[in-house]
Every structure is written in C-alpha cells, then in structure tokens.
CHARMM-style PDB file with segment names, atoms N, HN, CA, C and O in Angstrom:
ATOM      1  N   UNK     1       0.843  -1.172   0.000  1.00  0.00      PROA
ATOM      2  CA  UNK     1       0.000   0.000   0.000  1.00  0.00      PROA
ATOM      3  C   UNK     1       0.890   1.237   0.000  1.00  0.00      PROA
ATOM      4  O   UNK     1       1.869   1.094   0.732  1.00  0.00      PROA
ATOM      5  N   UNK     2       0.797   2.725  -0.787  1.00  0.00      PROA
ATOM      6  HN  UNK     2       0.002   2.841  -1.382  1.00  0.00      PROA
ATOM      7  CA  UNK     2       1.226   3.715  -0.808  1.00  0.00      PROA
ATOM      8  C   UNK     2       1.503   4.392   0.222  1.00  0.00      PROA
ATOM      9  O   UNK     2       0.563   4.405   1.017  1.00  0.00      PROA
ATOM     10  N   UNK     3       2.591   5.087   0.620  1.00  0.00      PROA
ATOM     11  HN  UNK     3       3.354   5.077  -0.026  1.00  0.00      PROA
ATOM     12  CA  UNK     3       2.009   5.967   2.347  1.00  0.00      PROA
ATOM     13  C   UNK     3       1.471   7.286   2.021  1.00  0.00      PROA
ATOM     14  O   UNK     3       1.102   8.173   2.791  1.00  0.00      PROA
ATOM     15  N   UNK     4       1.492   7.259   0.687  1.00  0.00      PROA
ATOM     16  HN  UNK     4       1.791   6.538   0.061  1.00  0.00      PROA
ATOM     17  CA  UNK     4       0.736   9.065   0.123  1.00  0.00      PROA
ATOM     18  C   UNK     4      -0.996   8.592   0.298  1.00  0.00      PROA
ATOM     19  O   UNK     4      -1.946   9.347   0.091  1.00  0.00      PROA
ATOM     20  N   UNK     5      -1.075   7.198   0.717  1.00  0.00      PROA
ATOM     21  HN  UNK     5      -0.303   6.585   0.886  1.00  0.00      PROA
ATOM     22  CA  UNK     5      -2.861   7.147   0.358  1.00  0.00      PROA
ATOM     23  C   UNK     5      -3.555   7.642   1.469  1.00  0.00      PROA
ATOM     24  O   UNK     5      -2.889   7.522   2.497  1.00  0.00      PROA
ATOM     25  N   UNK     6      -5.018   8.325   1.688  1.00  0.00      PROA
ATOM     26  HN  UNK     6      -5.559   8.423   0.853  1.00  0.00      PROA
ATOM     27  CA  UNK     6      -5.236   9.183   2.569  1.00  0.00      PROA
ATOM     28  C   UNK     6      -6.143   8.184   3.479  1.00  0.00      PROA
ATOM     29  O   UNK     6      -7.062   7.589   2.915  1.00  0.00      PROA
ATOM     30  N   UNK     7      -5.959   8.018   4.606  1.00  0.00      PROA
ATOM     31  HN  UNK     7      -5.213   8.501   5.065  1.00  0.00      PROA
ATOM     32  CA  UNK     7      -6.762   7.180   5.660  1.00  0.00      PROA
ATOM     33  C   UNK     7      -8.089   8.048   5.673  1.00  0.00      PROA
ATOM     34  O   UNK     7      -9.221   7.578   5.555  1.00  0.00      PROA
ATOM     35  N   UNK     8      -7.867   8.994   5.787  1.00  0.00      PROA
ATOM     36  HN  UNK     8      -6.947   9.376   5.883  1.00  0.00      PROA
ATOM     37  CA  UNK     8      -9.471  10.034   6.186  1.00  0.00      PROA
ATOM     38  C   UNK     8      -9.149  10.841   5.287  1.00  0.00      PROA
ATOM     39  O   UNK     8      -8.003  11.050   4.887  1.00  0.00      PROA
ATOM     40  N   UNK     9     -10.634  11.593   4.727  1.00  0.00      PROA
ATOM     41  HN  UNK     9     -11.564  11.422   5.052  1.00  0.00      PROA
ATOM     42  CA  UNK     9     -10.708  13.021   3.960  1.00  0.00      PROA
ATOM     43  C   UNK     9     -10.593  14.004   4.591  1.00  0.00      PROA
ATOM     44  O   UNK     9     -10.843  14.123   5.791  1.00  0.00      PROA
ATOM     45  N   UNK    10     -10.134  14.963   3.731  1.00  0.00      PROA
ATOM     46  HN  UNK    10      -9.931  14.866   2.757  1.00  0.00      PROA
ATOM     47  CA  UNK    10      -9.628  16.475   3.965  1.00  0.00      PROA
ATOM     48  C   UNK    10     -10.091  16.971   4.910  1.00  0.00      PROA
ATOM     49  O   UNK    10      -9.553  17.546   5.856  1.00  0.00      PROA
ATOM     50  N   UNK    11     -11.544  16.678   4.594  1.00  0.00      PROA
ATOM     51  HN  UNK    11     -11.982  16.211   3.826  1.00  0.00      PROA
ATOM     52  CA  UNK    11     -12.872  17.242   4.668  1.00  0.00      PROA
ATOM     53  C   UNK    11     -13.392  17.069   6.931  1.00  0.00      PROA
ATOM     54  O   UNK    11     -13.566  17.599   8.028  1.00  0.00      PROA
ATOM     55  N   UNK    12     -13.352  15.723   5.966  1.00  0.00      PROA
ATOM     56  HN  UNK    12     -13.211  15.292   5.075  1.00  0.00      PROA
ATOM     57  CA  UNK    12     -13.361  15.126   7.740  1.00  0.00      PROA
ATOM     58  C   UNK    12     -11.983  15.811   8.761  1.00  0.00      PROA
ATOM     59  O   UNK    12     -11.857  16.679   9.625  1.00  0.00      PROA
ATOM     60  N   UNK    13     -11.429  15.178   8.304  1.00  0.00      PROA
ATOM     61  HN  UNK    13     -11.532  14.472   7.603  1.00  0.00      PROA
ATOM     62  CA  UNK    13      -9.861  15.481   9.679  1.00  0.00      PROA
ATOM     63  C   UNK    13     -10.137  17.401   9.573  1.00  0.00      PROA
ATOM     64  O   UNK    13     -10.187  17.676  10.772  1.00  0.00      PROA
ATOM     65  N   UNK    14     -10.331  18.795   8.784  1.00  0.00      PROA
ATOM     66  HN  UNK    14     -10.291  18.572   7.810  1.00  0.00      PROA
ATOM     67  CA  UNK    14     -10.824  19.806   9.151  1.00  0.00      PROA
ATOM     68  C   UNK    14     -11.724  20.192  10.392  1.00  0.00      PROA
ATOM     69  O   UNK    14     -11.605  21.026  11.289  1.00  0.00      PROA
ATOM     70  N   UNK    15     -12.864  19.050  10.009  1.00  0.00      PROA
ATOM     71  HN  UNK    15     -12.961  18.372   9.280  1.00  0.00      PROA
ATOM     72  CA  UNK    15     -13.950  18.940  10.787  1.00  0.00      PROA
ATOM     73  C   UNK    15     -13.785  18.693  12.108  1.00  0.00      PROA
ATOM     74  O   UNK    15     -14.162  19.445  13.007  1.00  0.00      PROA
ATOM     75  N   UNK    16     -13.066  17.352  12.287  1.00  0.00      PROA
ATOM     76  HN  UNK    16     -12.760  16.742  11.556  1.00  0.00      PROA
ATOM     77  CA  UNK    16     -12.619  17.226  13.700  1.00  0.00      PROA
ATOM     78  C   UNK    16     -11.084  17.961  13.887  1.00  0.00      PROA
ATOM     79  O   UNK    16     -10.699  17.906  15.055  1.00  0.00      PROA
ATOM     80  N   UNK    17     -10.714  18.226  13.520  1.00  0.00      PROA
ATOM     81  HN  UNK    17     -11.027  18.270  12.571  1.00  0.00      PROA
ATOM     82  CA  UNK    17      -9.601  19.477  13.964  1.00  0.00      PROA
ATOM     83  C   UNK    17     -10.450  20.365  13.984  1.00  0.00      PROA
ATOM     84  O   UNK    17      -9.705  20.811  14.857  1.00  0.00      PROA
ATOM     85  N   UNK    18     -11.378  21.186  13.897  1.00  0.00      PROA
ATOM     86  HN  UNK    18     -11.984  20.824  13.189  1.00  0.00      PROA
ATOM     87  CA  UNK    18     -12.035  22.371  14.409  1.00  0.00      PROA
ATOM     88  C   UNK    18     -12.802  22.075  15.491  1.00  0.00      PROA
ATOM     89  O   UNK    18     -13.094  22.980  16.273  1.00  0.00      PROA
ATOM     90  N   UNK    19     -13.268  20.695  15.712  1.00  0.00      PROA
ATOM     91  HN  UNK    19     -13.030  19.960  15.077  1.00  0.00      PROA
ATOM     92  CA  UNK    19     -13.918  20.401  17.146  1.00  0.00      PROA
ATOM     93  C   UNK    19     -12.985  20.246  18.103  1.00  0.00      PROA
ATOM     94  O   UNK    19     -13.472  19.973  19.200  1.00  0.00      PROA
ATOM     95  N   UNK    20     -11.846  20.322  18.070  1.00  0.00      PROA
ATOM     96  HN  UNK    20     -11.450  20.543  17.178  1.00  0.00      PROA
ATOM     97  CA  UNK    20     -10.909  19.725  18.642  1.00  0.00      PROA
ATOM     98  C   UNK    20      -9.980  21.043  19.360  1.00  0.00      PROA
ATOM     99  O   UNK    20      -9.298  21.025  20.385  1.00  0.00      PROA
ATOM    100  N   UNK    21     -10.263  22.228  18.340  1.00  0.00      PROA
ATOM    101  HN  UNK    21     -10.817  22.243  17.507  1.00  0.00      PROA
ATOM    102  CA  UNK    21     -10.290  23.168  18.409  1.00  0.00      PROA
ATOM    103  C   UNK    21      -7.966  23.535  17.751  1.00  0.00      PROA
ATOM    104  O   UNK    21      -7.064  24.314  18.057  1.00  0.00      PROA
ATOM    105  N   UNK    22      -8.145  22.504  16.918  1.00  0.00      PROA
ATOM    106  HN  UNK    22      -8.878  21.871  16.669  1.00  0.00      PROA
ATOM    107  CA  UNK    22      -6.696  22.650  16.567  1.00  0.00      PROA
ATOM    108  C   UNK    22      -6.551  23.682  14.503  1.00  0.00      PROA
ATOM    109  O   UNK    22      -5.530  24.075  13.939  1.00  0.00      PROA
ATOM    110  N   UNK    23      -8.000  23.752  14.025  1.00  0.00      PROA
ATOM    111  HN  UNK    23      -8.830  23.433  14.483  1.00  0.00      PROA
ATOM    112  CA  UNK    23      -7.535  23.993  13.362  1.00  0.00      PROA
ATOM    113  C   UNK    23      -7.099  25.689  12.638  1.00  0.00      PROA
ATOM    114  O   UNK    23      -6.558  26.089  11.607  1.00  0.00      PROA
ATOM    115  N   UNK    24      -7.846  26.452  14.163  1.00  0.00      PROA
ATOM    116  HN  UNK    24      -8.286  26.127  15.000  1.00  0.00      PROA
ATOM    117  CA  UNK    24      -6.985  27.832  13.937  1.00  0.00      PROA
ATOM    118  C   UNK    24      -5.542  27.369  13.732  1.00  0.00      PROA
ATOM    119  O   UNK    24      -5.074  27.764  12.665  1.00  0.00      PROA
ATOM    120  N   UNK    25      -4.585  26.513  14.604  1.00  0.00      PROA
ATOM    121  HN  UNK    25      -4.965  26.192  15.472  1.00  0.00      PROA
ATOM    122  CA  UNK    25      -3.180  26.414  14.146  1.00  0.00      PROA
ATOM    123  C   UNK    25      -2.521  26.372  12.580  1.00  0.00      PROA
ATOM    124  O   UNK    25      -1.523  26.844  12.034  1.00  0.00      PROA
ATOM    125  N   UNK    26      -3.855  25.392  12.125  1.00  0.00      PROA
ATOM    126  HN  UNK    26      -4.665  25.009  12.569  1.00  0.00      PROA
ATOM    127  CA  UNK    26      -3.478  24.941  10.621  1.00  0.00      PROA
ATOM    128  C   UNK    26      -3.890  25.971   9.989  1.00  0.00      PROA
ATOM    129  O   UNK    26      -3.106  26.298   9.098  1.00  0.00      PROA
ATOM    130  N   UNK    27      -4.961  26.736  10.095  1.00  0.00      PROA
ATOM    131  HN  UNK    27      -5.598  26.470  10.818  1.00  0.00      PROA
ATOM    132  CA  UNK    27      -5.337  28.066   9.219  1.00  0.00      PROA
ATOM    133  C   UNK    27      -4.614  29.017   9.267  1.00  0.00      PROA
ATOM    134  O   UNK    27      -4.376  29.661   8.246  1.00  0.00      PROA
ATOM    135  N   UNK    28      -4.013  29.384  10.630  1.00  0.00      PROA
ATOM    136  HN  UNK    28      -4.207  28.860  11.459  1.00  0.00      PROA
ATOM    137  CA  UNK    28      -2.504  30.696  10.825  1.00  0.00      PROA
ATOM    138  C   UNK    28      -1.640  29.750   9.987  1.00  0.00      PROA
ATOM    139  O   UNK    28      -1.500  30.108   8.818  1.00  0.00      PROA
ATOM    140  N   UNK    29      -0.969  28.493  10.388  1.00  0.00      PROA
ATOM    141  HN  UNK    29      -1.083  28.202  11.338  1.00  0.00      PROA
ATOM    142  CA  UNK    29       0.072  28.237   9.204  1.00  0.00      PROA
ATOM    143  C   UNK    29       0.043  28.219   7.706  1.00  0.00      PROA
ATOM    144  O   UNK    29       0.926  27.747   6.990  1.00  0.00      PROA
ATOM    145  N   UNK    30      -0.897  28.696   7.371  1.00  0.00      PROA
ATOM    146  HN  UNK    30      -1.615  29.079   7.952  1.00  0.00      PROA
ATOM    147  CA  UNK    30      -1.306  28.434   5.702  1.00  0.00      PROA
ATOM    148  C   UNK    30      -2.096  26.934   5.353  1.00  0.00      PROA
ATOM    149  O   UNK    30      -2.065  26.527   4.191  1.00  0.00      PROA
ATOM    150  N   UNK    31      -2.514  26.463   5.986  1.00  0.00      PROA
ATOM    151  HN  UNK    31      -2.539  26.793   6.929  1.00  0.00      PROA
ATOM    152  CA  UNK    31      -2.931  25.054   5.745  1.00  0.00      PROA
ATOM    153  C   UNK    31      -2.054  23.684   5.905  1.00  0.00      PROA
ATOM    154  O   UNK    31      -2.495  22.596   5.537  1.00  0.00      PROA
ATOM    155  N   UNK    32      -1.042  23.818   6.367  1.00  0.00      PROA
ATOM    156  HN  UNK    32      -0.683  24.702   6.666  1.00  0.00      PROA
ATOM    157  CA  UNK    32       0.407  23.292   6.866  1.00  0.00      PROA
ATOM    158  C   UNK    32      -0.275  22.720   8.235  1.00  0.00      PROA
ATOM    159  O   UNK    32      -0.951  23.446   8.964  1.00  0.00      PROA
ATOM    160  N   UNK    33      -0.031  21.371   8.502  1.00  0.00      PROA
ATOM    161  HN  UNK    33       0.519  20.782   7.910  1.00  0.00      PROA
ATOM    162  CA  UNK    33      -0.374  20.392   9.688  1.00  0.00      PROA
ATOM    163  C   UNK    33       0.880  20.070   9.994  1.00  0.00      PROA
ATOM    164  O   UNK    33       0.989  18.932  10.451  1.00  0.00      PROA
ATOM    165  N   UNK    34       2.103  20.832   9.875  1.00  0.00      PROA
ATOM    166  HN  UNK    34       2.014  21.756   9.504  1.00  0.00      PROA
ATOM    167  CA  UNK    34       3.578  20.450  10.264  1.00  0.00      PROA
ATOM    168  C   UNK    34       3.471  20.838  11.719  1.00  0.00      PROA
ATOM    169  O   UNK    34       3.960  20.035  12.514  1.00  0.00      PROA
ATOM    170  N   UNK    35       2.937  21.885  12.182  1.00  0.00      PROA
ATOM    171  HN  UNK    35       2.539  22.537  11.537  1.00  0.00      PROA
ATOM    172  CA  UNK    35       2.899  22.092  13.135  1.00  0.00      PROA
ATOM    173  C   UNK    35       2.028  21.707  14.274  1.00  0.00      PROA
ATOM    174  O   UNK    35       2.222  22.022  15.448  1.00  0.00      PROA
ATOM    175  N   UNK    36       0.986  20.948  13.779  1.00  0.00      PROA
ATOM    176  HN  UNK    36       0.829  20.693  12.826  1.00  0.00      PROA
ATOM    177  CA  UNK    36       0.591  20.418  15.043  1.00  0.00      PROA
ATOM    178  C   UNK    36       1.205  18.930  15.482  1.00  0.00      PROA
ATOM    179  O   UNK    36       1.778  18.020  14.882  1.00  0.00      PROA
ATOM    180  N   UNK    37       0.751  19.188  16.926  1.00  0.00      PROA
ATOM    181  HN  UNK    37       0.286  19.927  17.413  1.00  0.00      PROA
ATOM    182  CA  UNK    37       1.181  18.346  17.421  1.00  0.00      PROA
ATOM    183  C   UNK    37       0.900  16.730  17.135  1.00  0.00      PROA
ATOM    184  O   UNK    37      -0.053  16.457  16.406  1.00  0.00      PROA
ATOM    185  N   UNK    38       1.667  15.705  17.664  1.00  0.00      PROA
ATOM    186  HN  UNK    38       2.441  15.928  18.256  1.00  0.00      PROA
ATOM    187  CA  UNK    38       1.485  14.562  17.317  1.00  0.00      PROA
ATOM    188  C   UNK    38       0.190  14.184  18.463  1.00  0.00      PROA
ATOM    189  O   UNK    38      -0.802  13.502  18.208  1.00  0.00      PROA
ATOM    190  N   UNK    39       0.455  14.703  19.501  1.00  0.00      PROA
ATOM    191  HN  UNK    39       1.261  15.257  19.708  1.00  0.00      PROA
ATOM    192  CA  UNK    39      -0.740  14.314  20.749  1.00  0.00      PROA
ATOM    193  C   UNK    39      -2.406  15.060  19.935  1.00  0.00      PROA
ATOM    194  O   UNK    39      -3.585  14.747  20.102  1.00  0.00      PROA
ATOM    195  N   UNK    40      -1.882  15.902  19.242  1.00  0.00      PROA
ATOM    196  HN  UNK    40      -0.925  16.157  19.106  1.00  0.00      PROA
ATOM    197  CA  UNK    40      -3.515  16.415  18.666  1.00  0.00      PROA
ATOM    198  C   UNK    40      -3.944  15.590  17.178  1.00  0.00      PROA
ATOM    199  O   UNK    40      -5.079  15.348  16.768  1.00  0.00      PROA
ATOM    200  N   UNK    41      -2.791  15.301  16.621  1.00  0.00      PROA
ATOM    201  HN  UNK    41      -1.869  15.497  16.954  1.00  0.00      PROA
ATOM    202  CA  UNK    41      -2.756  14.377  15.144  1.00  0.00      PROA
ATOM    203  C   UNK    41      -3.251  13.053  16.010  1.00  0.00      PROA
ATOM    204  O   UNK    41      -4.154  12.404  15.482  1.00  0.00      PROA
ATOM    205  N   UNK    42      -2.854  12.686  17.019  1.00  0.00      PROA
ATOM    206  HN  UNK    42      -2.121  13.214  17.448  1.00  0.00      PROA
ATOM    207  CA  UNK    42      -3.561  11.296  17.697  1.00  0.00      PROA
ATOM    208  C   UNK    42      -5.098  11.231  18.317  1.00  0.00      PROA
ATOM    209  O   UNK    42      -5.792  10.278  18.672  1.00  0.00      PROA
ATOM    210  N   UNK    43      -5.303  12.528  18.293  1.00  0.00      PROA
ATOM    211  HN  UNK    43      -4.739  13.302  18.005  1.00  0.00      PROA
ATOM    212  CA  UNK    43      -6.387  12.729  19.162  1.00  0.00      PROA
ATOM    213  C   UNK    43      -7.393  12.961  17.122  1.00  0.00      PROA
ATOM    214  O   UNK    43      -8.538  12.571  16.895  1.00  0.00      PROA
ATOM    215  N   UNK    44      -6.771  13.429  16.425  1.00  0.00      PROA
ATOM    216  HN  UNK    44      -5.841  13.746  16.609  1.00  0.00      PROA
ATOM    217  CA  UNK    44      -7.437  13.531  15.456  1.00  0.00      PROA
ATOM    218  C   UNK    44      -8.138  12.262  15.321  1.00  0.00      PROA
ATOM    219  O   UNK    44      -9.328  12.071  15.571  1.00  0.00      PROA
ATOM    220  N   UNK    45      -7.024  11.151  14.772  1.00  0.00      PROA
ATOM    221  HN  UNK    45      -6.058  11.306  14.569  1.00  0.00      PROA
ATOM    222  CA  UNK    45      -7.007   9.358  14.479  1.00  0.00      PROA
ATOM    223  C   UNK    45      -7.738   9.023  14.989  1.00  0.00      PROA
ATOM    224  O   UNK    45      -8.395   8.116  14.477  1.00  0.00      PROA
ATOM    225  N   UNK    46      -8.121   9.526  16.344  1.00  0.00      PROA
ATOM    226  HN  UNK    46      -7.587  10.263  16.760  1.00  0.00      PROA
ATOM    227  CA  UNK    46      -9.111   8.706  17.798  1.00  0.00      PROA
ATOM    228  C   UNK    46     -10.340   9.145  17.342  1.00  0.00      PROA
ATOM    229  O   UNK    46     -11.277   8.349  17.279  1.00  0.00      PROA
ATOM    230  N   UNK    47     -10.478  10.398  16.988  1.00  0.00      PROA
ATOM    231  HN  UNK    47      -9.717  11.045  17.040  1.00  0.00      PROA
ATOM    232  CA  UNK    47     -11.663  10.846  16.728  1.00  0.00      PROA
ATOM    233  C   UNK    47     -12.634  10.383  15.649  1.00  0.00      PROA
ATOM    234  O   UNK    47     -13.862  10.326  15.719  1.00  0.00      PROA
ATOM    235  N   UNK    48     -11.578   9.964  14.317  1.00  0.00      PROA
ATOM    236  HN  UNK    48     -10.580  10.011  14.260  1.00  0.00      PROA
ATOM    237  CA  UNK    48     -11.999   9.890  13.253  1.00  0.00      PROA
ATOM    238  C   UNK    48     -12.675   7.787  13.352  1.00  0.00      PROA
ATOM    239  O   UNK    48     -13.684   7.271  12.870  1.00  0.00      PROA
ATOM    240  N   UNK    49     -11.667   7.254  14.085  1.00  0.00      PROA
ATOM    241  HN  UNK    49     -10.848   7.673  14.477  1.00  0.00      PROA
ATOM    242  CA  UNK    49     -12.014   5.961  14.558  1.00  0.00      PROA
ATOM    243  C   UNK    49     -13.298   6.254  15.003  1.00  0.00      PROA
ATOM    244  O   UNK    49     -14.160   5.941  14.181  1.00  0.00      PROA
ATOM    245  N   UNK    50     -13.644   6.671  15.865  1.00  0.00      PROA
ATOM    246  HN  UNK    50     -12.944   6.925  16.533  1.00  0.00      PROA
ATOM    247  CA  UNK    50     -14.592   6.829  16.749  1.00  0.00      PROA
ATOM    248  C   UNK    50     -15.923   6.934  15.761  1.00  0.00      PROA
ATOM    249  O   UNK    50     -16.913   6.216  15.901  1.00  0.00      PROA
ATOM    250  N   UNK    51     -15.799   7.794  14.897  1.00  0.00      PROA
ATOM    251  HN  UNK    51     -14.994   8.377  14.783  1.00  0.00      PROA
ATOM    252  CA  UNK    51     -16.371   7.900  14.266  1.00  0.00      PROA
ATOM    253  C   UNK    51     -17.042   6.945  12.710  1.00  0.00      PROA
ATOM    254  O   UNK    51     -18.035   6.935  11.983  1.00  0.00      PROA
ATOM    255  N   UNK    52     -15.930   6.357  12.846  1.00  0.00      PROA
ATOM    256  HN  UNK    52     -15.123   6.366  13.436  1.00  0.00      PROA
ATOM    257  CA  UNK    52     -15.975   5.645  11.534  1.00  0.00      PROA
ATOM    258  C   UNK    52     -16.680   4.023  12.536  1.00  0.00      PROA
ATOM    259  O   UNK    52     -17.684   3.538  12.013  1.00  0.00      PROA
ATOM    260  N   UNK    53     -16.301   3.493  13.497  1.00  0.00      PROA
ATOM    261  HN  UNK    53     -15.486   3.887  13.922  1.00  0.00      PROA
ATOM    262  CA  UNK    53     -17.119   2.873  14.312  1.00  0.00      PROA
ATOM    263  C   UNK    53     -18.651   3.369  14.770  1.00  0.00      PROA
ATOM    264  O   UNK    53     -19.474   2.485  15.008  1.00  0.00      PROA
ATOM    265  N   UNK    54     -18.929   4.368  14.859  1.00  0.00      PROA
ATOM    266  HN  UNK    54     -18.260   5.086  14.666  1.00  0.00      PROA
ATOM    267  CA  UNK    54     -20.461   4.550  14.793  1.00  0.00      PROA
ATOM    268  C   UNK    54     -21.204   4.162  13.414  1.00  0.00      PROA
ATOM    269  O   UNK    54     -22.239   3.537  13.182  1.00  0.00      PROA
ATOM    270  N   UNK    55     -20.392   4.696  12.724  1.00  0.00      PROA
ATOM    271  HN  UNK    55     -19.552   5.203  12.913  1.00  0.00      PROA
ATOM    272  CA  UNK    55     -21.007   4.555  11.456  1.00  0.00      PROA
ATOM    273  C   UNK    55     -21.149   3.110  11.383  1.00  0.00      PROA
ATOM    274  O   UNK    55     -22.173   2.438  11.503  1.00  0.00      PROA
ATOM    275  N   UNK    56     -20.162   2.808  11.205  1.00  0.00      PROA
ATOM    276  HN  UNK    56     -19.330   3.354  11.107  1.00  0.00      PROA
ATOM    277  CA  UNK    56     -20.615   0.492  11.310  1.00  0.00      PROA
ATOM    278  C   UNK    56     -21.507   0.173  11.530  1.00  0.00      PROA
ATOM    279  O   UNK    56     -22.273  -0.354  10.723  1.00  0.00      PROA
ATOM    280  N   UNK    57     -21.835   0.471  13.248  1.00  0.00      PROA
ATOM    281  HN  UNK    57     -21.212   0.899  13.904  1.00  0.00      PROA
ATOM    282  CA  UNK    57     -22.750   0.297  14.129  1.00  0.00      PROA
ATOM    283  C   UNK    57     -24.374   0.273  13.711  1.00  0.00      PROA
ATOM    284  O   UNK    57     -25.408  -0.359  13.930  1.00  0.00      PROA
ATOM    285  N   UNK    58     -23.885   1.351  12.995  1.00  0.00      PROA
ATOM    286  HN  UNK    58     -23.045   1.864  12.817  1.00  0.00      PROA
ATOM    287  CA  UNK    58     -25.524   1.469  12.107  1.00  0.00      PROA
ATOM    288  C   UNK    58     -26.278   0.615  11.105  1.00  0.00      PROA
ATOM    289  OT1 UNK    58     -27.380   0.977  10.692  1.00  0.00      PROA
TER     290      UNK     58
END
C-alpha cells in the first residue's frame, strides 16, 4: 500500500480538527499540519475511529 494514500478526507480530519479546536493552528500556518502536534494528530485518528465505528454500528 502507498504511504501518500489518505486514511481520512480532507474534509473530515478539518472537521474534527475544528472540534478539537486545533484547526486555527493549521489556518494561521497556511494550511500546513507540520505544526501540530502529534498528541492532537492522535487525538485527530481517535476521533476519526470513533467515528468511523459509529457509522458500522448502524
């Protein structure tokens, strides 16, 4: 498998980075996620799991 292939959309990981309240960081950097953190990029992953398990559920 590629490591350029995208686990989650754009769209989504925005979404929960703004609930998360990380993505003023990425909007001051120009759209650049270099700077956040790995503890908030993990908390992203958790979120998006979380989510993608409800959806199953259904």
């Amino acid at each position: 498998m590629s490591r350029n292939r995208k686990l989650i959309s754009e769209n989504l990981r925005e979404e929960i980075a703004k609930e998360l309240g990380v993505y003023d960081q990425v909007k001051q950097d120009g759209g650049s996620w270099a700077s956040v953190s790995s503890k908030d990029c993990g908390n992203i992953v958790s979120k998006a799991i979380e989510i993608a398990n409800r959806s199953v559920q259904k």
